[in-house]
C-alpha positions as CSV (number, residue, x, y, z in Angstrom):
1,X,11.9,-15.8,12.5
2,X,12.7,-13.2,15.4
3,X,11.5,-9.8,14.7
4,X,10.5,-7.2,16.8
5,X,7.3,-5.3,16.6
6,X,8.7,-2.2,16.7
7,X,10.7,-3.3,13.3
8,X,7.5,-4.9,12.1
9,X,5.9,-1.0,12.5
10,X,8.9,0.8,11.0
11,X,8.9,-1.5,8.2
12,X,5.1,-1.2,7.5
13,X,5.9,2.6,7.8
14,X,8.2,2.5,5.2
15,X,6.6,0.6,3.0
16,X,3.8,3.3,2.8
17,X,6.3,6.0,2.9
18,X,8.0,4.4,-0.2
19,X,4.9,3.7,-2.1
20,X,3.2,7.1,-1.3
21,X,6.1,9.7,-2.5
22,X,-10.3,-15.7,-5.8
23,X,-12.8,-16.6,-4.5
24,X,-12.0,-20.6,-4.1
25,X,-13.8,-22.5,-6.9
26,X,-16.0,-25.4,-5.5
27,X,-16.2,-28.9,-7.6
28,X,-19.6,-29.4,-8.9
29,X,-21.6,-32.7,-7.9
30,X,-24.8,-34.0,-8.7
31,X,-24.9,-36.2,-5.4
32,X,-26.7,-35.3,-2.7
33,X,-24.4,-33.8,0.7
34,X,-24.5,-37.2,3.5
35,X,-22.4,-37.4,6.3
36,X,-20.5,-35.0,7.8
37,X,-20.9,-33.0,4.4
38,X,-24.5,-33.1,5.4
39,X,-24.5,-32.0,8.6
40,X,-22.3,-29.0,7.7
41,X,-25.2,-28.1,5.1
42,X,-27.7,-28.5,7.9
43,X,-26.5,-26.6,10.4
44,X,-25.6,-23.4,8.0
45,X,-29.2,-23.4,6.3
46,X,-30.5,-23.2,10.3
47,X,-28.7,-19.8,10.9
48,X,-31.0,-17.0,11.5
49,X,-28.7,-13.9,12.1
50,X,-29.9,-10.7,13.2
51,X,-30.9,-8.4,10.2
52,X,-28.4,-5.9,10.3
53,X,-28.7,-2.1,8.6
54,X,-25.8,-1.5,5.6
55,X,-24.1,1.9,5.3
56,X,-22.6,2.4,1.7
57,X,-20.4,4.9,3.2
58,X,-19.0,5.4,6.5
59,X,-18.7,8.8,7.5
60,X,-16.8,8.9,10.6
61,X,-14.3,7.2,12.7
62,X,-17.2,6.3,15.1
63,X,-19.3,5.0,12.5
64,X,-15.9,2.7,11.4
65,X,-15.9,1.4,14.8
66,X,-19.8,0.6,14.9
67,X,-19.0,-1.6,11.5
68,X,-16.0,-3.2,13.7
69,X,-17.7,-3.9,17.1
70,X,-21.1,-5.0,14.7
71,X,-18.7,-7.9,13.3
72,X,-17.4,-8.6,16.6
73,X,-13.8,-7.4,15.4
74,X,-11.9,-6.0,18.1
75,X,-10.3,-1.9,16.8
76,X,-6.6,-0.9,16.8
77,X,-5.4,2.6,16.7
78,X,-7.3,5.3,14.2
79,X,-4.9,5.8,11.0
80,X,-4.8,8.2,8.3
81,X,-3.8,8.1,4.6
82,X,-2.6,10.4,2.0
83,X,-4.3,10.4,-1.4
84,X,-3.1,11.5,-5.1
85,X,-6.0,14.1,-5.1
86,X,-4.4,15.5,-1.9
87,X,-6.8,14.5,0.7
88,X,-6.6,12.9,4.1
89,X,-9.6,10.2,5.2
90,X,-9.2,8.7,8.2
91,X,-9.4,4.7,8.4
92,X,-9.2,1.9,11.2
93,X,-8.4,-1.1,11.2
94,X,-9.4,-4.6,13.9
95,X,-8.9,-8.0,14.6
96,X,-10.9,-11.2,15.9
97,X,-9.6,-14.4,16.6
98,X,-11.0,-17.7,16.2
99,X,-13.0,-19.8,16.6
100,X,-15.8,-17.2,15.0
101,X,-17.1,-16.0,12.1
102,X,-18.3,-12.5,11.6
103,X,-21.9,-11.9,12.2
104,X,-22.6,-15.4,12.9
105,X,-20.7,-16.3,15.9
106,X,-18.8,-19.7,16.5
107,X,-19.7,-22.1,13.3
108,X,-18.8,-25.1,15.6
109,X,-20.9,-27.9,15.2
110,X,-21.6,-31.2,16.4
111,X,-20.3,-34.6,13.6
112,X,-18.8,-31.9,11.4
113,X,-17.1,-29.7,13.4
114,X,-15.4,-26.1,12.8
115,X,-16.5,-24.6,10.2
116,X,-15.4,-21.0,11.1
117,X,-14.5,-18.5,8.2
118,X,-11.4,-17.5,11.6
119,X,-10.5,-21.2,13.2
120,X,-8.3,-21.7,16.4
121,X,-4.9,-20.1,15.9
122,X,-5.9,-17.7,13.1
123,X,-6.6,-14.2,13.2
124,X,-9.4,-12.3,10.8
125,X,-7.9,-8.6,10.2
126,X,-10.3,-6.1,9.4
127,X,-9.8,-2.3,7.7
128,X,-12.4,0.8,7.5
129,X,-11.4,4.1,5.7
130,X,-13.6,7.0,6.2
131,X,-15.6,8.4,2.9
132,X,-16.0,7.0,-0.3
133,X,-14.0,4.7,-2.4
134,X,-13.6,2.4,-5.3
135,X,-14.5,-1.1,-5.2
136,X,-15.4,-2.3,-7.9
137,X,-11.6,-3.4,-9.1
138,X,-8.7,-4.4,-7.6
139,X,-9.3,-5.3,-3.8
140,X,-5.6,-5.7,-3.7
141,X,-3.1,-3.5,-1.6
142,X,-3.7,-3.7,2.5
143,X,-1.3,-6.3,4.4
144,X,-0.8,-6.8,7.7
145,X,2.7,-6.8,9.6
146,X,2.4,-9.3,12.6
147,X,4.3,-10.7,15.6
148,X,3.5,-13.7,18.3
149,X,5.3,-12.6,21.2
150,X,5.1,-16.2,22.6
151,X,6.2,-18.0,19.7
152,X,9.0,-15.5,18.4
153,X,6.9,-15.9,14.9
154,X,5.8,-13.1,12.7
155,X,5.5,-11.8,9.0
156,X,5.7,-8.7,6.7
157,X,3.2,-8.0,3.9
158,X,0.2,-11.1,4.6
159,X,-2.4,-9.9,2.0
160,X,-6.0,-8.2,2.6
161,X,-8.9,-8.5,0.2
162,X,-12.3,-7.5,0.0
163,X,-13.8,-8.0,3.8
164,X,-16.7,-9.8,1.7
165,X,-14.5,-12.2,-0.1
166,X,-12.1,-12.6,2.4
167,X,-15.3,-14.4,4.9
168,X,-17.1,-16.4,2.0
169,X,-14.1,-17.9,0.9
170,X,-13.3,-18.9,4.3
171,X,-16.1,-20.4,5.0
172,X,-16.2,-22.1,1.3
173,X,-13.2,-23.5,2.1
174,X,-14.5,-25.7,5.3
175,X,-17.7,-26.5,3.3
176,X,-15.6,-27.7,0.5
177,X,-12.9,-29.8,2.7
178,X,-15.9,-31.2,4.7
179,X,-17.7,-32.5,0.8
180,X,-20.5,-30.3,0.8
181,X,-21.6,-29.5,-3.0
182,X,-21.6,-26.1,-4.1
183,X,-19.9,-25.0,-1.0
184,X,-19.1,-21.3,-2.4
185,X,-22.9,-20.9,-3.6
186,X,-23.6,-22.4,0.4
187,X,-21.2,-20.0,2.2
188,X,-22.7,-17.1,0.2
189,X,-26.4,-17.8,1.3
190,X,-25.2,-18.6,4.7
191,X,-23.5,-14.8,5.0
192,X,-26.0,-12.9,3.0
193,X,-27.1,-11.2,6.0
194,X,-24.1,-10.0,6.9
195,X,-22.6,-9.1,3.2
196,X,-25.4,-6.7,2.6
197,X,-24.3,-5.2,6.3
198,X,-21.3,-4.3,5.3
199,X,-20.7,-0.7,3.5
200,X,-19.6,-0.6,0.0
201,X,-16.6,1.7,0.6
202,X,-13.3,0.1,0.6
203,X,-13.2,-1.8,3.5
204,X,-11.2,-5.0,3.5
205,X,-10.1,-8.4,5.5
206,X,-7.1,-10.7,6.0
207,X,-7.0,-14.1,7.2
208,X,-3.9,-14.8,8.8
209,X,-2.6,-17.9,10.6
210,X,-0.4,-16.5,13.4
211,X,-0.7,-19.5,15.4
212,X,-1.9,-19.4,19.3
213,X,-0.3,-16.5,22.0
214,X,-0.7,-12.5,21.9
215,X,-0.3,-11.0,18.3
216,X,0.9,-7.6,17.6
217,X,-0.3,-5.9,14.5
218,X,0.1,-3.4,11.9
219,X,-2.7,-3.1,8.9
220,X,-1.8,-0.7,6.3
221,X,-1.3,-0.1,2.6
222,X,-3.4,1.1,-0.1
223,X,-6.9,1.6,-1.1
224,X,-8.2,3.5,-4.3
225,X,-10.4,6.3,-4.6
226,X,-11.7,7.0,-7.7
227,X,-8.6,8.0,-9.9
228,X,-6.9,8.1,-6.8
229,X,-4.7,6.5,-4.7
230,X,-4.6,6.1,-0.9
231,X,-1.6,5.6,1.0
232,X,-2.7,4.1,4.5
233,X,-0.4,4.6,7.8
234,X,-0.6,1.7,10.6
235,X,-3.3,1.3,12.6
236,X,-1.7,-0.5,15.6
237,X,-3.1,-3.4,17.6
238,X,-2.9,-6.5,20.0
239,X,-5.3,-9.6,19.7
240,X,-4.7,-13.1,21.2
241,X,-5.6,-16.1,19.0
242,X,-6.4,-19.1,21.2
């Protein structure tokens, strides 16, 4: 479908404006990995990622973009939101393209291949909001509004989760299509360094397919506080997926 960007940005607008006023299970198997399943399992338990620090709560648009540019996820535009208990935090939202994974660089390996939580023609979103929120239920409520100016493709409403979730399941999912055992329990050890980086404070992640060319973006949506409710404005932003 042909849509403009600027329609894409209105529409995410209104959709705020309106509002305001899994992980992937793995098969069990006794058998041990061989193969390429093997080689996937091999190369992820030789990672040895940088320790990294973890903020439960970032206080500061500055401190949002250090969790951003740690991840390797390229910032949009600052954004604000309105909450229910009338106040204002202060978000942003990013995006990487693929091949990569967060923290880890390009899971690209020899006999087994890709095995990036963001693979070629896909596009990781990310979102920070300032302070402290809720997450310990529903993860639910960012999307992303998207447009490939060279393809003339886009979408309204592609769904964020948890940051956390959004990477392990990812990953899980190449473990899992490549027959490694246990490939959610794998995927989990294989980020544990960068999970406990990450701040405990609302912060989310969408995996979109966009295809290859120059993507323009609008993250935005909700995000609870407490009893609260936030109502997120767009952050705006480019990325090319390759």
């Amino acid at each position: 479908m042909k849509i403009s960007f600027r329609g894409l940005v209105a529409a995410a607008t209104v959709s705020v404006a309106l509002v305001a006023g899994s992980a992937l299970g793995a098969p069990a198997a006794s058998a041990a990995p061989t193969g390429e399943a093997l080689a996937a399992k091999q190369a992820l338990d030789a990672i040895t990622p940088h320790p990294q620090d973890a903020a439960s709560v970032v206080d500061g648009i500055g401190a949002a973009n250090a969790v951003l540019k740690k991840l390797g996820i390229t910032p949009f535009t600052p954004t604000i939101g309105a909450c229910t208990d009338f106040t204002f935090p202060s978000a942003l939202g990013g995006a990487i393209a693929g091949p990569y994974t967060p923290g880890l660089g390009n899971l690209t390996f020899p006999v087994v291949g890709d095995i990036n939580a963001v693979r070629k023609g896909e596009i990781l979103y990310g979102f920070v909001p300032v302070g402290t929120f809720n997450d310990s239920g529903n993860k639910s409520g960012m999307q992303v509004a998207w447009f490939n100016v060279n393809t003339f493709q886009g979408g309204l409403g592609a769904p964020m989760s948890g940051l956390a979730e959004t990477l392990v399941n990812a990953v899980a999912k190449r473990l899992q299509a490549a027959g490694v055992p246990e490939a959610q329990t794998v995927a989990n050890k294989a980020l544990a360094s960068v999970l406990n980086a990450l701040p405990s404070n609302g912060v989310r992640g969408g995996l979109v397919d966009t295809g290859s060319g120059t993507v323009l973006s609008a993250i935005y949506g909700t995000v609870n506080k407490g009893n609260a409710t936030c109502y997120f404005f767009p952050s705006l932003g480019i990325a090319t997926a390759r």
